[in-house]
C-alpha positions as CSV (number, residue, x, y, z in Angstrom):
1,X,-24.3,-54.5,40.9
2,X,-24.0,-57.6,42.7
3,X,-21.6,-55.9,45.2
4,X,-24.1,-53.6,46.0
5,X,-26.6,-56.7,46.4
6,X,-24.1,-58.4,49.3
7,X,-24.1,-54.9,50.7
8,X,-28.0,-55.3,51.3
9,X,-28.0,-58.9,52.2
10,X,-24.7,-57.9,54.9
11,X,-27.3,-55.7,55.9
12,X,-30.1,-58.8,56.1
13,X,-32.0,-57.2,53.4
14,X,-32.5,-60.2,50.7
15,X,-34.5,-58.3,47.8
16,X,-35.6,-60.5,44.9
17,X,-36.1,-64.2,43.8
18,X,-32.4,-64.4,43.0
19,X,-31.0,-63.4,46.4
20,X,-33.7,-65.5,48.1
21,X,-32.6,-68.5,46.3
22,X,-29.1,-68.1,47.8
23,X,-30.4,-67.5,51.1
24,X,-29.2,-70.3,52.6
25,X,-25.7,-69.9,51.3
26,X,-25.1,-66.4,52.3
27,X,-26.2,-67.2,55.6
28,X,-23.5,-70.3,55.9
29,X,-21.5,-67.2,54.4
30,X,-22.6,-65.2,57.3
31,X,-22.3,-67.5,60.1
32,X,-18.5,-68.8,58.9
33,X,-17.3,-65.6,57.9
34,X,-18.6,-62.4,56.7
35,X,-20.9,-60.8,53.9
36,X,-19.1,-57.8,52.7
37,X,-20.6,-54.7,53.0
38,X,-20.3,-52.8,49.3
39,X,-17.4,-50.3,51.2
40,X,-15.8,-53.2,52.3
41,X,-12.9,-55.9,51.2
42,X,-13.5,-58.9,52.4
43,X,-10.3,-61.4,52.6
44,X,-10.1,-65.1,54.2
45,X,-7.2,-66.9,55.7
46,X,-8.0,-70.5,55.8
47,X,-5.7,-73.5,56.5
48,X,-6.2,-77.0,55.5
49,X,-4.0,-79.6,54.7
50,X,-3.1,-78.5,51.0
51,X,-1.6,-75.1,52.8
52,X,-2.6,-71.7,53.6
53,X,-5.6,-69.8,52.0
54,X,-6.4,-66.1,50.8
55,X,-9.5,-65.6,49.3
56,X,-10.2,-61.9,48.2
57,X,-13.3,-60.4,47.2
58,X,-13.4,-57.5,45.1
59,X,-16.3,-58.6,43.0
60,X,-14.7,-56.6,39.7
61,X,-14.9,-59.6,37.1
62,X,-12.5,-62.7,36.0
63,X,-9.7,-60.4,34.2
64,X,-9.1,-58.0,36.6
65,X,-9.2,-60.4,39.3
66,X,-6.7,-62.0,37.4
67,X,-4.5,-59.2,37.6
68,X,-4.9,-58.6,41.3
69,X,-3.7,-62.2,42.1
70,X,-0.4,-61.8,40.3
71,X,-0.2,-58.3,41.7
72,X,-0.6,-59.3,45.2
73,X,1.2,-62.4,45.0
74,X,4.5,-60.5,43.5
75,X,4.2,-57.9,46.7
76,X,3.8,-60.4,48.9
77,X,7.0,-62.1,47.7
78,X,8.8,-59.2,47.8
79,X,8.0,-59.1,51.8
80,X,9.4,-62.8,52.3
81,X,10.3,-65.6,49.5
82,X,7.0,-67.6,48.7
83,X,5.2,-69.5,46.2
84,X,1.7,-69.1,45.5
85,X,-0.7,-70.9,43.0
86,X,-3.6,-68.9,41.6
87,X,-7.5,-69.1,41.1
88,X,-9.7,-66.5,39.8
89,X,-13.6,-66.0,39.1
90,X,-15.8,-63.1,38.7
91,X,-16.4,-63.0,42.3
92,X,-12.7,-62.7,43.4
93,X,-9.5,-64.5,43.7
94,X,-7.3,-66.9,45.9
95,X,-4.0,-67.6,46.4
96,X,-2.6,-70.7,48.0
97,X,0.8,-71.1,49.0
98,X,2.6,-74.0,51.3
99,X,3.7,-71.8,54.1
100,X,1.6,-68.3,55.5
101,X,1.8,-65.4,53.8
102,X,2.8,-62.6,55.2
103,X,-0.5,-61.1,54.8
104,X,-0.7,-58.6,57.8
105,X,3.1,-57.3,56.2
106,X,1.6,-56.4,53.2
107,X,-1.7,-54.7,54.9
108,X,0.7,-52.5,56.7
109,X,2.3,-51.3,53.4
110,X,1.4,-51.5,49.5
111,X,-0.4,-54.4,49.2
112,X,-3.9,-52.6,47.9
113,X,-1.8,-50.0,47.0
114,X,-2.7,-47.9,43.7
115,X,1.4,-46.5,43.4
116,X,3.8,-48.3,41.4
117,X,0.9,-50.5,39.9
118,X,2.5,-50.3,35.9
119,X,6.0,-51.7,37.3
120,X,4.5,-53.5,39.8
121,X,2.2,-55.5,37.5
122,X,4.9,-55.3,34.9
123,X,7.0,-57.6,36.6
124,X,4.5,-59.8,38.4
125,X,3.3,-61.0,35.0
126,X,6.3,-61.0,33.0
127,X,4.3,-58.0,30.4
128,X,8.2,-57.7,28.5
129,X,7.3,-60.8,26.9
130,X,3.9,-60.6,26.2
131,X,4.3,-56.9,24.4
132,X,7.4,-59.0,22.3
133,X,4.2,-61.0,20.7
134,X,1.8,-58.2,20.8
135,X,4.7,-56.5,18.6
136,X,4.4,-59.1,16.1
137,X,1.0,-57.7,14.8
138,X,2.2,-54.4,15.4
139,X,5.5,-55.2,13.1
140,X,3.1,-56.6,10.5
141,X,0.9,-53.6,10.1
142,X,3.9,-51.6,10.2
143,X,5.5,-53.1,7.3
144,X,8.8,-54.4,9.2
145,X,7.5,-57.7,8.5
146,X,6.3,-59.0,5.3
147,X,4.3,-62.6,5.6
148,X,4.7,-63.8,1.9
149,X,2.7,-63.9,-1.2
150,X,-0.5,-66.3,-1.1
151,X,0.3,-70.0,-1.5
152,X,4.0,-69.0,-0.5
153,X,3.6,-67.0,3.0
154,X,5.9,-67.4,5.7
155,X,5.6,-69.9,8.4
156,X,4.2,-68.7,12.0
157,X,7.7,-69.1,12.9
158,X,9.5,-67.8,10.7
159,X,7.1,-64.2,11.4
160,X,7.8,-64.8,14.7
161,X,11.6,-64.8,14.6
162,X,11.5,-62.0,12.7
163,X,9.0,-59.8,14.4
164,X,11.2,-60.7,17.8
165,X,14.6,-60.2,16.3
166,X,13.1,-56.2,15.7
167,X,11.5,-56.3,18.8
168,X,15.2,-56.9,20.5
169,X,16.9,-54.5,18.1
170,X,14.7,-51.5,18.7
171,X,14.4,-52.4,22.8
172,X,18.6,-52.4,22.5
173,X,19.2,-49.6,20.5
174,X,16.2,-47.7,19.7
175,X,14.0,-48.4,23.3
176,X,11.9,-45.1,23.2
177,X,10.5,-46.5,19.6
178,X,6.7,-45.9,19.3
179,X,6.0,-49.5,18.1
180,X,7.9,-50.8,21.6
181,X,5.5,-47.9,23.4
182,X,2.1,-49.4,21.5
183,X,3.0,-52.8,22.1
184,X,3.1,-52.0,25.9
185,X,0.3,-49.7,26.3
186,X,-1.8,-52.4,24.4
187,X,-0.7,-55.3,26.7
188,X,-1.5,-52.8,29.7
189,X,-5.0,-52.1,28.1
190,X,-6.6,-54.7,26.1
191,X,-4.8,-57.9,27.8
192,X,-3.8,-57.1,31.4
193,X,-6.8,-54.1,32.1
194,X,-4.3,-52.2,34.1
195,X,-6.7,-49.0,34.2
196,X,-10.0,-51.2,35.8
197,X,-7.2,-52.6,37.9
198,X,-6.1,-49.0,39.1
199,X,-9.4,-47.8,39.9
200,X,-10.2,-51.0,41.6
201,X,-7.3,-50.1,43.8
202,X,-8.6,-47.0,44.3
203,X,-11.7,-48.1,45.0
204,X,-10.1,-50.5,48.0
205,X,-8.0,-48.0,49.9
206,X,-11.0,-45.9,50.4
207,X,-12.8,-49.3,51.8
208,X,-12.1,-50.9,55.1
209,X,-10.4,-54.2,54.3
210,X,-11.8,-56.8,56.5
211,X,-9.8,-60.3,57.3
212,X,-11.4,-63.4,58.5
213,X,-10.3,-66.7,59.6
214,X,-12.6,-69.4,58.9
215,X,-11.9,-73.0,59.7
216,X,-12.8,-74.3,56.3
217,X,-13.7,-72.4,52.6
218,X,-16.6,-70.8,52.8
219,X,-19.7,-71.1,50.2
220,X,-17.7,-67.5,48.7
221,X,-14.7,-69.5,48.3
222,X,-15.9,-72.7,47.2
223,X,-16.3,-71.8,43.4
224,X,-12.7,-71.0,43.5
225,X,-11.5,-74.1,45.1
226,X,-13.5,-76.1,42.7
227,X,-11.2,-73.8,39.5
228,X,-8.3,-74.4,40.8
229,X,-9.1,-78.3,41.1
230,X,-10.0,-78.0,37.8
231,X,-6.1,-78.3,36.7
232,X,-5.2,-81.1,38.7
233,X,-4.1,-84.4,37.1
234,X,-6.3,-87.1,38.8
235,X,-8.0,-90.4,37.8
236,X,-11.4,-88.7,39.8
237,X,-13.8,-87.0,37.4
238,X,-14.0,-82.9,38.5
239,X,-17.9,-83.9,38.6
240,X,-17.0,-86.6,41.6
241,X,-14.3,-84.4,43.3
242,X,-17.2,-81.7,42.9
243,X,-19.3,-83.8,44.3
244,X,-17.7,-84.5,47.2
245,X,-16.8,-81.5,47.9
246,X,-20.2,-80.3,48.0
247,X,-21.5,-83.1,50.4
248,X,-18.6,-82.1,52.8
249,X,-19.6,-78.3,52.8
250,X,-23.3,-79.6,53.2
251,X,-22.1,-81.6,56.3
252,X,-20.3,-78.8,57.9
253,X,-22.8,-76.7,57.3
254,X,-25.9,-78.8,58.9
């Protein structure tokens, strides 16, 4: 929905109270970098002093986004050896890393690409270990585990070395188990979305991915920027980092 809604304001058309009330942002948007169309991708490359910028926008929501960033950060490693930090929001994504990405590498190949997603996203966000605790629930229900009488149950930790001293049994000896199966097919759904992810992949390679180079983040970005500061050990409140953050995008912009 609210792709389609940048796809009419890209087009100038601002239709309703809510779209006129961020009038003056999109067109800072506009006039910095680009309002995507709702058949395009829009990405930003932006260097400051903390390093080098992509923002994506594939406007799918927080979790999948989530899963896009490691995805696209693992492939873009794979092209040259880098390290990224990650942001996400229900707008999009960024990734920040010290020196440029090789982002016009990975447009030439896979990067977007839908193949090899499940290994792909397998080993970007290390899904072996989280299926090893989803298959503590699973061993439970299954009866491979049994958590105690009441006012004598087992310790979290005790069910958790027992549940992952299964887990490594079966994956050694027994690896096409079904429990090992459901415990990865119900990180891929429930925790990682890996099917929204695939059809937003899809959805991308039939879209024209457009790249922009703005001198500073944009009002699209800004949210994200603002997250990721969000982790940051500092005396400042976020509320005066916010804050002055704001008044420097308000200065630019004027």
């Amino acid at each position: 929905m609210l792709r389609a809604r940048l796809g009419e304001a890209a087009g100038g058309v601002y239709r309703g109270a809510e779209m006129e009330a961020v009038r003056p942002l999109l067109e800072v948007q506009r006039k910095w970098s680009r309002i995507p169309a709702a058949d395009e991708l829009l990405v930003e490359r932006v260097k400051t002093r903390e390093g080098w910028h992509l923002f994506v926008y594939p406007f799918e929501g927080r979790l999948v986004h989530e899963g896009l960033a490691a995805l696209l950060a693992y492939r873009l490693s794979r092209i040259a050896p880098i390290t990224f930090s990650m942001a996400s929001n229900d707008y999009g994504f960024e990734l920040l890393s010290g020196v440029e990405p090789p982002l016009r590498e990975g447009l030439d190949g896979n990067l977007f690409s839908p193949h090899g997603l499940l290994d792909d996203i397998t080993a970007a966000l290390n899904a072996a270990e989280m299926a090893k605790r989803q298959f503590r629930e699973l061993a439970r229900i299954a009866g491979l585990v049994f958590p105690g009488l009441p006012r004598s149950g087992k310790t979290a930790r005790q069910l958790q070395v027992s549940s992952g001293l299964f887990f490594d049994v079966l994956l050694r000896y027994d690896p096409t188990n079904l429990l090992l199966s459901q415990a990865a097919r119900e990180v891929l759904e429930r925790q990682l979305e890996s099917t929204r992810i695939g059809t937003t992949l899809e959805r991308i390679a039939r879209s024209t991915v457009i790249v922009t180079e703005p001198r500073r983040p944009t009002p699209l970005a800004f949210p994200l920027v603002v997250d990721r500061n969000r982790e940051r050990v500092s005396s400042e409140s976020l509320a005066d980092r916010v804050r002055r953050m704001q008044m420097a995008l308000e200065r630019a912009a004027g």
